[in-house]
C-alpha positions in Angstrom: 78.4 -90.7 -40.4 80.8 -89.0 -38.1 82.2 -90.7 -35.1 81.7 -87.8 -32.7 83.7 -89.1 -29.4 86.8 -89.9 -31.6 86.5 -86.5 -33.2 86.0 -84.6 -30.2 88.4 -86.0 -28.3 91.2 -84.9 -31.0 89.7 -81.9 -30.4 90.2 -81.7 -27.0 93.7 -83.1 -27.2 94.6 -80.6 -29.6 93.1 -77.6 -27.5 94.8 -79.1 -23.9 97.9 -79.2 -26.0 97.3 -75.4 -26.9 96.8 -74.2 -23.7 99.0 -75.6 -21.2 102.1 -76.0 -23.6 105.0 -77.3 -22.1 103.2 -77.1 -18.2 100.1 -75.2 -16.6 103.0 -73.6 -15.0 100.1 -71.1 -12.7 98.8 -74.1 -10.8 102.2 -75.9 -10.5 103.7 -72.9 -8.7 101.2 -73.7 -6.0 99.0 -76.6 -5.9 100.6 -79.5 -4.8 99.9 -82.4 -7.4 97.9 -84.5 -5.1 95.0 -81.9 -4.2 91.6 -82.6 -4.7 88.9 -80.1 -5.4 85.2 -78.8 -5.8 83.9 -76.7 -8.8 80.5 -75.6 -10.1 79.4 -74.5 -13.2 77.3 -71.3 -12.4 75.1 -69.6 -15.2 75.1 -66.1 -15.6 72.9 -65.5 -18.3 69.4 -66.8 -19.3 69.4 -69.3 -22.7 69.2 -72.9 -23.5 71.9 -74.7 -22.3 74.5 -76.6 -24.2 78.1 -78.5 -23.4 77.0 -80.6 -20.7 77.6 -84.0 -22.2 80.8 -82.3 -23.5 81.9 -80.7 -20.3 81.7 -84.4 -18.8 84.1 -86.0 -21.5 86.5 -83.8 -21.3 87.0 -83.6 -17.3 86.9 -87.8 -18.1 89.0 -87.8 -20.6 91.5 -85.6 -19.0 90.8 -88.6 -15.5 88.7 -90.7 -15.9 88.2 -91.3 -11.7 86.6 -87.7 -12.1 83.2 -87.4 -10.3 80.4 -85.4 -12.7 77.3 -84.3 -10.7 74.8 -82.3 -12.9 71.9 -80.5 -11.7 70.5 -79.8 -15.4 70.9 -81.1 -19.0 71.3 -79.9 -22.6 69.2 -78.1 -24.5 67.0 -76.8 -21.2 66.0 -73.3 -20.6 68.5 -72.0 -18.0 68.6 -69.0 -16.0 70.6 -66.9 -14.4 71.7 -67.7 -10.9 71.3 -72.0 -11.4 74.4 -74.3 -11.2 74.5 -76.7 -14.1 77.2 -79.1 -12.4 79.4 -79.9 -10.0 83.0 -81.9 -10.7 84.9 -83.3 -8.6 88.4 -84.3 -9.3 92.3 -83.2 -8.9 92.8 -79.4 -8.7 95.1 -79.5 -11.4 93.0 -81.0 -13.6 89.8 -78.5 -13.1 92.1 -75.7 -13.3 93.5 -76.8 -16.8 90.1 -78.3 -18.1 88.5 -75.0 -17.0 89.1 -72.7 -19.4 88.5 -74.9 -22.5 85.2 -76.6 -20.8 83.9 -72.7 -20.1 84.8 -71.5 -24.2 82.7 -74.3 -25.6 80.2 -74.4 -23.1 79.5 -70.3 -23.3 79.8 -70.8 -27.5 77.7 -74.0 -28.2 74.9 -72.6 -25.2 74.7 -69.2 -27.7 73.9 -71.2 -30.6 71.9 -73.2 -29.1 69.9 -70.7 -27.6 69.6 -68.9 -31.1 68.6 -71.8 -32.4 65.9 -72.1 -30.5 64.3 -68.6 -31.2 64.3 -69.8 -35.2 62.7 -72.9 -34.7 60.3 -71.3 -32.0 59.3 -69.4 -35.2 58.5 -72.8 -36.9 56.2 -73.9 -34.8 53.1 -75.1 -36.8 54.9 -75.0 -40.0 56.3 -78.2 -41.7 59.0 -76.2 -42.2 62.5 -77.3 -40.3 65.6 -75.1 -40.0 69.1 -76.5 -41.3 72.3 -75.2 -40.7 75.8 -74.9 -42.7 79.3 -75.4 -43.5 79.9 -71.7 -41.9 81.4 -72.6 -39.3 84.9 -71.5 -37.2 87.7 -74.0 -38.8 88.2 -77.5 -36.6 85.3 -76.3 -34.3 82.6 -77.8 -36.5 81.6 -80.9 -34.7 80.6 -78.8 -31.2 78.6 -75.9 -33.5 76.7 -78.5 -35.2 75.7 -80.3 -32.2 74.6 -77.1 -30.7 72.4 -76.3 -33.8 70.9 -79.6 -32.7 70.6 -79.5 -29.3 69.1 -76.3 -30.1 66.0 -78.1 -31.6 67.9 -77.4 -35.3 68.4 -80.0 -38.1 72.2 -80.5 -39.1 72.7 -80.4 -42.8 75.9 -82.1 -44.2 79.1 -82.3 -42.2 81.2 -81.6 -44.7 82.4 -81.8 -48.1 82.6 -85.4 -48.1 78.9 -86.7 -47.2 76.8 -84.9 -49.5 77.1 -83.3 -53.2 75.7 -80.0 -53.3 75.9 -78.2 -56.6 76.3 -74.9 -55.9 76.5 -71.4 -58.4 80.7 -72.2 -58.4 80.2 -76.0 -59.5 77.5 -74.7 -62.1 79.4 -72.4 -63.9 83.0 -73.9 -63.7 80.8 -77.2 -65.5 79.0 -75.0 -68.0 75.5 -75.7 -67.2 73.4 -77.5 -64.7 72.0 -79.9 -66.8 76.0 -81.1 -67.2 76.8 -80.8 -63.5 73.7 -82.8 -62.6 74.9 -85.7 -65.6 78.2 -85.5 -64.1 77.5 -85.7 -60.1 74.8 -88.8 -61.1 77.3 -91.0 -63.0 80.0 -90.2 -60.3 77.6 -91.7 -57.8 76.6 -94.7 -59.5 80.3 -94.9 -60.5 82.1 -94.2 -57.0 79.8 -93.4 -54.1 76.1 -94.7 -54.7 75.5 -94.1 -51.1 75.6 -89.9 -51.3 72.4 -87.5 -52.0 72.7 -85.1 -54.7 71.3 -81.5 -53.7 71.2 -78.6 -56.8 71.6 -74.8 -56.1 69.3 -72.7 -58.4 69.1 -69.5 -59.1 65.9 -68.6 -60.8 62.6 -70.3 -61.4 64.0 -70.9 -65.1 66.9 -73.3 -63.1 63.9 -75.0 -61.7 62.7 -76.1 -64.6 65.6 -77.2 -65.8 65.9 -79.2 -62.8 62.4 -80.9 -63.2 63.3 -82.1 -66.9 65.8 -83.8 -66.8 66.9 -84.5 -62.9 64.1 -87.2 -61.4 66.0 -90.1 -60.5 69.5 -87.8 -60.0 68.3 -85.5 -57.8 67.4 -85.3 -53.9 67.1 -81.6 -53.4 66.3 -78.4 -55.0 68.2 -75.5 -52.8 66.2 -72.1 -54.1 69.0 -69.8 -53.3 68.0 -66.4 -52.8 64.6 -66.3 -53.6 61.9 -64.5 -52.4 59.1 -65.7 -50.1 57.0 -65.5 -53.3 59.1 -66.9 -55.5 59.8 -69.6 -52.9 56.4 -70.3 -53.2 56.2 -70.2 -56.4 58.4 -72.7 -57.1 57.6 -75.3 -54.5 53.9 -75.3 -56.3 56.2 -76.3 -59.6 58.4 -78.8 -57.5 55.1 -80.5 -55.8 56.5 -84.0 -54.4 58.8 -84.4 -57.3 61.9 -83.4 -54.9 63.2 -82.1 -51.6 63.0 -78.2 -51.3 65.3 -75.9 -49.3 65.4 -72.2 -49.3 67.9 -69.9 -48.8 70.2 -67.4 -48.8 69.5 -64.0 -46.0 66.5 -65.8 -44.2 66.5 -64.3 -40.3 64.6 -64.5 -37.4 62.3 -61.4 -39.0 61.8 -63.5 -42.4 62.1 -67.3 -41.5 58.4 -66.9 -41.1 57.4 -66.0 -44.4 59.2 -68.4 -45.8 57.6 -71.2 -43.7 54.2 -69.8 -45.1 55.4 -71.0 -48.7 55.1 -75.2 -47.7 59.0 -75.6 -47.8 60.5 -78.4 -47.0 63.7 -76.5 -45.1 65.4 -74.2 -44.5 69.3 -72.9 -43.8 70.2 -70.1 -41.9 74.1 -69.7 -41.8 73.7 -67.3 -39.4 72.9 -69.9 -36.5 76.3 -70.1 -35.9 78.2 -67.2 -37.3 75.6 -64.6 -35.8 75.6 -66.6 -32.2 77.2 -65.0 -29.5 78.5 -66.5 -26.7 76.2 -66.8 -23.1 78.2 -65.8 -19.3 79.1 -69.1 -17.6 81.3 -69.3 -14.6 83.5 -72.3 -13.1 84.2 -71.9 -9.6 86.0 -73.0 -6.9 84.0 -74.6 -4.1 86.4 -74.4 -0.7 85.6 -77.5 1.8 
């Protein structure tokens, strides 16, 4: 597990320290440093929401006497023409908090909101939607939490919490019977404590999979694979293992593949495909 305040907040040290450089030299040529101020958070686009929680700990973390009023909460429909907050605080700090608070609310409200048209598609199905590791570099921890927010299942966090044996890993070992010996005796060796999840690529890797990787295995990703053979293959998996499908699954397909009893599946394109929703912070003049 991730410890997501002491990872964003390097985050959002490291994006302040991007942005304002050596001074926010705009609002020092004219705001004295003692002014207080008014801004709200205007939405300008219908979607689900996302970034409140976030929007809140960086205005706090920049000062922490900041007042937070919000008027709505993440992963709510929002439309057009709402206010989702109000912050008071110095003007200096909601001038420099406001551009990176307005990139990661707009981005993560996106996902989230495309998120929610997958799993809308899910509905009835036992089927739940997982997302990636393609994701923008050092940005990570927000995309993911939109996925969530977004009524999405996040899938590991990185390299380091799961082994996935993917197509690369197979062939550079020789076979997958070898890369499945090898990732079980590193995890009774080294790191007992991580899930082992094996890419295949044909209902022949299946099999393969079902001799000899019962007690080794977690998860059977079925990369590529058609609905049928999706189908297919689950019937040959039954309860044995996990099941996850995918490879090209949209919003025009996820359904079909649902239809084949599943257990998941991962759609990259949650967050790569996303695109950002029209937020606004304004000014409010007392």
């Amino acid at each position: 597990m991730i410890d997501f305040d002491a990872q964003l907040y390097k985050l959002v040290e490291s994006a302040l320290q991007e942005d304002i450089g050596n001074g926010d030299h705009s609002t020092l040529c004219c705001i004295p440093a003692d002014a207080k101020g008014k801004a709200v958070l205007k939405i300008k686009q219908d979607g689900i929401l996302a970034g409140i929680d976030v929007a809140e700990k960086i205005f706090k973390y920049r000062a922490p006497n900041v007042v937070f009023n919000r008027f709505k909460s993440d992963g709510e429909p929002m439309q057009s023409g709402e206010t989702a907050f109000e912050v008071e605080a110095g003007v200096h700090t909601i001038l420099q908090c406001e551009r990176l608070v307005l990139n990661i609310m707009q981005r993560m409200s996106g996902i989230a909101t495309l998120t929610e048209q997958y799993t809308r598609q899910l509905k009835g199905y036992k089927t739940r939607l997982l997302d990636t590791r393609k994701t923008t570099p050092n940005f990570r921890l927000l995309e993911k939490e939109a996925v969530r927010i977004g009524g999405g299942v996040n899938h590991r966090f990185g390299l380091f919490d799961m082994i996935m044996l993917k197509d690369n890993h197979i062939d550079y070992c020789g076979s997958i019977e070898e890369a499945i010996l090898r990732a079980h005796d590193y995890v009774v060796r080294y790191q007992p404590q991580l899930k082992i999840e094996v890419e295949t690529r044909s209902l022949e890797d299946v099999k393969k999979v079902l001799q000899m990787g019962v007690g080794k295995v977690h998860r059977i990703m079925l990369d590529n694979y058609t609905p049928a053979e999706v189908k297919e293959a689950v019937q040959l998996i039954g309860d044995a293992f996990e099941t996850e499908a995918s490879g090209g699954i949209n919003l025009g397909t996820i359904t079909s593949y649902a239809e084949t009893g599943v257990d998941y599946v991962s759609v990259g394109g949650l967050i790569h495909q996303a695109k950002s929703l029209d937020l606004s912070l304004k000014a409010v003049i007392i």
